[in-house]
N, C-alpha and C positions, 0 to 999 in steps of 0.2 A: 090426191097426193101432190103436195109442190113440188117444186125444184129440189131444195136442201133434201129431201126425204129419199128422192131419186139418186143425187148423189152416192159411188157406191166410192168405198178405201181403196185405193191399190196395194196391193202389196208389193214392197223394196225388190223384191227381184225383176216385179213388171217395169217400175219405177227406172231403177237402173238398166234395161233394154232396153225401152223408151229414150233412156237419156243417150245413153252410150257411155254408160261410166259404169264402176264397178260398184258394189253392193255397198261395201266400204265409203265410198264417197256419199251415196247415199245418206247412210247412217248417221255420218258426219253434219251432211246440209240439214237434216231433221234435227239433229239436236245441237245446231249452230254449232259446232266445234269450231276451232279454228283448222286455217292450212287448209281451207280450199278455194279454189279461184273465184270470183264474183262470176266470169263468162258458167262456168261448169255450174253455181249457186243455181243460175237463170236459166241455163237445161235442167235441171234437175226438180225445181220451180215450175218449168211450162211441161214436162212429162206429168207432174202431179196432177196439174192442173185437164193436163187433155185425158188421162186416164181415169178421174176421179168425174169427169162427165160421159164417160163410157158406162152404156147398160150392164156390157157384160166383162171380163176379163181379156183384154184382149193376147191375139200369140204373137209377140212379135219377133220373128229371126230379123237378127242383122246379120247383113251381106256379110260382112266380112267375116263372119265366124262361122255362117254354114257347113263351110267347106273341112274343118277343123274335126278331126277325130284323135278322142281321146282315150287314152287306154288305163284305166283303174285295176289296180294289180292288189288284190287284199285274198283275206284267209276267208276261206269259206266252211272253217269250225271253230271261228269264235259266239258263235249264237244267235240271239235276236238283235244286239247294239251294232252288228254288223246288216243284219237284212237291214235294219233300220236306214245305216248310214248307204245301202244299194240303192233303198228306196231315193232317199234325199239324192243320190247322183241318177240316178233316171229321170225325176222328177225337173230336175234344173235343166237337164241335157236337152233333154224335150221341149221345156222354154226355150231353150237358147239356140235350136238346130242344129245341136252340137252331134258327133255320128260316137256313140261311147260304145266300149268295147270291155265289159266286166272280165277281166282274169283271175283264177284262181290256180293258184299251183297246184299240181296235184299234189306234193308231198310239202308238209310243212319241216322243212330244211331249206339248209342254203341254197342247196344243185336246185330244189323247185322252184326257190325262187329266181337264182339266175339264171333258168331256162324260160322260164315264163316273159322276163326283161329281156332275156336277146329274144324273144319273138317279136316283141315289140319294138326293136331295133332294126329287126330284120324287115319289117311290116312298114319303117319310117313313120312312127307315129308323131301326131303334134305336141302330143307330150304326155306325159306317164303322172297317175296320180299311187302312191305307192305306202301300203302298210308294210312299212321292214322288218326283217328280219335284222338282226345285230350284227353284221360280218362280215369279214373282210371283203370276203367274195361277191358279197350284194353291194359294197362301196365300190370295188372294181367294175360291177355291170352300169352301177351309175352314174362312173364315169365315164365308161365307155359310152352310151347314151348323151352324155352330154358334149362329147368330141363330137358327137355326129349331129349336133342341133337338136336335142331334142332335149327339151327341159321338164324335168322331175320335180313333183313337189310330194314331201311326206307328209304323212295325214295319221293323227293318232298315238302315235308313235316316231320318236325323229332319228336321226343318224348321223352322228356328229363325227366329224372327218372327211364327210362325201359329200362331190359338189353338187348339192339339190340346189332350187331355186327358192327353194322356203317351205317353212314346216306348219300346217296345220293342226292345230290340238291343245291339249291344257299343258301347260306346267307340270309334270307330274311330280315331280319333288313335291312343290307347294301341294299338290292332290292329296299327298300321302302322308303329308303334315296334318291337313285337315284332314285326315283321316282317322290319325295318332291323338288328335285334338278332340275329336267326338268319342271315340273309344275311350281316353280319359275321362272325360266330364260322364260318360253314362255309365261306368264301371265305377259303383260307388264303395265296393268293398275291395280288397286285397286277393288278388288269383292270377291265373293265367290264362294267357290270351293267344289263339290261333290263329295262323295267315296262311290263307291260303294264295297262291300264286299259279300262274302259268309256268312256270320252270324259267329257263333262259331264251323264251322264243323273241319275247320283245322288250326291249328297254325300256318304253315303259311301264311294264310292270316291276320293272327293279327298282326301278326310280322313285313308284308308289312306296314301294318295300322301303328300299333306303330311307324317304320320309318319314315314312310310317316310326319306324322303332328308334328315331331320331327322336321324335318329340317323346316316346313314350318314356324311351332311356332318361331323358332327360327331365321332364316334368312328371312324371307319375310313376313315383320307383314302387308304388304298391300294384302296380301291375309286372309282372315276367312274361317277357315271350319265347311261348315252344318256336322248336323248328321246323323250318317253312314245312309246309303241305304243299308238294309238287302234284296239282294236280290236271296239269295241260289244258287246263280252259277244257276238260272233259267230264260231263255234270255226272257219268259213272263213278269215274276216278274219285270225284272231291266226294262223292255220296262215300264209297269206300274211306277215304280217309278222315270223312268227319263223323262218324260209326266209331271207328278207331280209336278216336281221342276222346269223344264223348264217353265213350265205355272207359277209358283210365286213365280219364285224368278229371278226377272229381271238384279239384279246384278251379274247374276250367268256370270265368266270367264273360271272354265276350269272342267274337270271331270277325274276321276282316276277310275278304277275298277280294286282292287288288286286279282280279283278270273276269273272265268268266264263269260258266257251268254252276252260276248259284243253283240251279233247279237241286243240284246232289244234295247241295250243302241245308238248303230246306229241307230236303226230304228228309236226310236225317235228326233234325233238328225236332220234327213235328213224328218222329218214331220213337226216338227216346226220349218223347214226352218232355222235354227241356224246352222250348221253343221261348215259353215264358220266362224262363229265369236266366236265360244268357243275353248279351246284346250282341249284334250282328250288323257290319255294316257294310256293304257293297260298293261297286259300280257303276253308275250307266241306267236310267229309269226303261225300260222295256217292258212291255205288258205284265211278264211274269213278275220282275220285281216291285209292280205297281200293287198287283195282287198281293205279292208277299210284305206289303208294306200296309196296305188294311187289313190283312188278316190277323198282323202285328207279330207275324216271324221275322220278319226285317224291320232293325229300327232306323237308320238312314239311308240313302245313296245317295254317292257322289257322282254328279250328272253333267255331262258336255251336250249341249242340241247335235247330233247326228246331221238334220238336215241342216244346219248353217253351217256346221263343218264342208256340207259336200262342196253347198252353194259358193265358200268360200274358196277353196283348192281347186272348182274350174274356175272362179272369177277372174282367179290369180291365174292361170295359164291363157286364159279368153283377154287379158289384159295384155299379155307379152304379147301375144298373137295379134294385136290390131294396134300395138304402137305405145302403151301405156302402161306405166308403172304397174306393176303386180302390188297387192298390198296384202300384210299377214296381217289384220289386228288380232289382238290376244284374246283366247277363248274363252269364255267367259264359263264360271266352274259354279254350279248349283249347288244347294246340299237340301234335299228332298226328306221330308221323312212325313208320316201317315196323315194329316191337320195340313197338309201344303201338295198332297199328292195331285190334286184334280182330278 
């Protein structure tokens, strides 16, 4: 075996510990973007270079961020897009010697959440990665948080009026357009069309929502949309409510669930024997929707990477933490369906 053969890739995350820059810059020096220094070019250059003659993977902690403990504040019943995106933050943290502290509220409300956030206040954490809730009172604990040094960035969902450090995740306006956009184009005939949502827990899924029956109102008036399906990201729930609809409303063409708990919305979809004849579009690629997408009960999803979301929301606090600009780039939004699944 030569040289070249031995050569092994690194990957942008070892690359940027290596260098000492963020993942972001990275991304940038590979694919020449402009707006980065020639000195950072030549680190990021000679990290390649020494990791890419590396046998194995190497671990590298930098000094400076060992000591950094993070505290990731998210729901622990939004499903598998969530273990996913715990998976991506263990997985970074561990690279990076970072000390992370998974929260989960126990009650999906406000008081859960801002008990959960003054613990982490109370604990002087180095900074809070945080799936919000919509409300005053979670605005209030992020500010408090942020008098006291400690900087917040949202992930997934953002919070506009409170002073975070910056928001990780897609557009979801623009999500829910392209949502409204595929639901049009595969509803070729005249009917109605269901949405299912998470209720009011996270603005992101309004935002899907609001996109959503934006485009639909507007370019495809042969489709009507029932009202919403509250079914709290609980795959009970949306099984009950998509039974419901499926049984009386026979014009129904296609279904959207802009949150979680698709597993309901399958199941009843493949009991009332319809699975075939409606279109259905989702969320978020996770084992089950990958299944449900060869088996051809789902015909798209709209997909964010989970692990570059994680990777990116510590980069950005591991960045303020050692002196250097935090960077958000914009998440980059998939649309997955059965011929592109992998």
């Amino acid at each position: 075996m030569d040289n070249q053969q031995r050569v092994s890739k690194p990957r942008i995350i070892d690359i940027a510990m290596q260098a000492g820059v963020s993942t972001a810059t990275v991304d940038r020096v590979l694919n020449r973007r402009n707006g980065v220094r020639k000195k950072t070019i030549d680190r990021v250059n000679d990290a390649i270079e020494l990791l890419s003659a590396s046998a194995s993977r190497p671990r590298i902690i930098p000094s400076l961020t060992a000591g950094l403990t993070i505290d990731v504040v998210i729901s622990k019943f939004a499903g598998f897009a969530n273990d996913l995106l715990t998976q991506g933050f263990r997985d970074c943290a561990e690279q990076a010697g970072i000390k992370l502290n998974m929260i989960y509220p126990s009650e999906m409300t406000p008081l859960g959440y801002v008990n959960a956030l003054e613990a982490c206040l109370v604990r002087k954490s180095s900074g809070v990665i945080l799936q919000a809730l919509d409300h005053q009172s979670v605005r209030d604990m992020v500010g408090s948080l942020g008098e006291a040094g400690v900087p917040v960035v949202t992930i997934l969902t953002s919070l506009p009026g409170s002073e975070v450090l910056g928001y990780v995740g897609l557009d979801n306006r623009a999500a829910g357009r392209t949502g409204g956009l595929l639901m049009g184009r595969l509803c070729c005939r005249p009917g109605e069309v269901a949405v299912f949502t998470g209720g009011q827990l996270y603005r992101s899924h309004e935002e899907r929502e609001i996109g959503f029956r934006t485009i639909v109102r507007s370019e495809f008036p042969h489709l009507s949309i029932l009202d919403d399906c509250v079914g709290l990201d609980d795959p009970r729930k949306n099984y009950e409510l998509a039974m419901n609809i499926l049984r009386n409303h026979p014009d129904l063409v296609g279904l959207i669930n802009v949150g979680g708990g698709n597993r309901g919305i399958e199941k009843a979809l493949i009991e009332s024997g319809r699975a075939s004849d409606l279109n259905y579009v989702a969320f978020n690629l996770t084992p089950l929707t990958r299944e449900a997408l060869l088996k051809g009960t789902l015909d798209a999803v709209i997909h964010q990477d989970m692990a570059v979301s994680a990777q990116t929301a510590l980069a950005a606090l591991t960045d303020l933490a050692t002196g250097r600009t935090p960077e958000f780039p914009a998440t980059k939004l998939e649309i997955i369906m059965r011929e592109n699944v992998g």
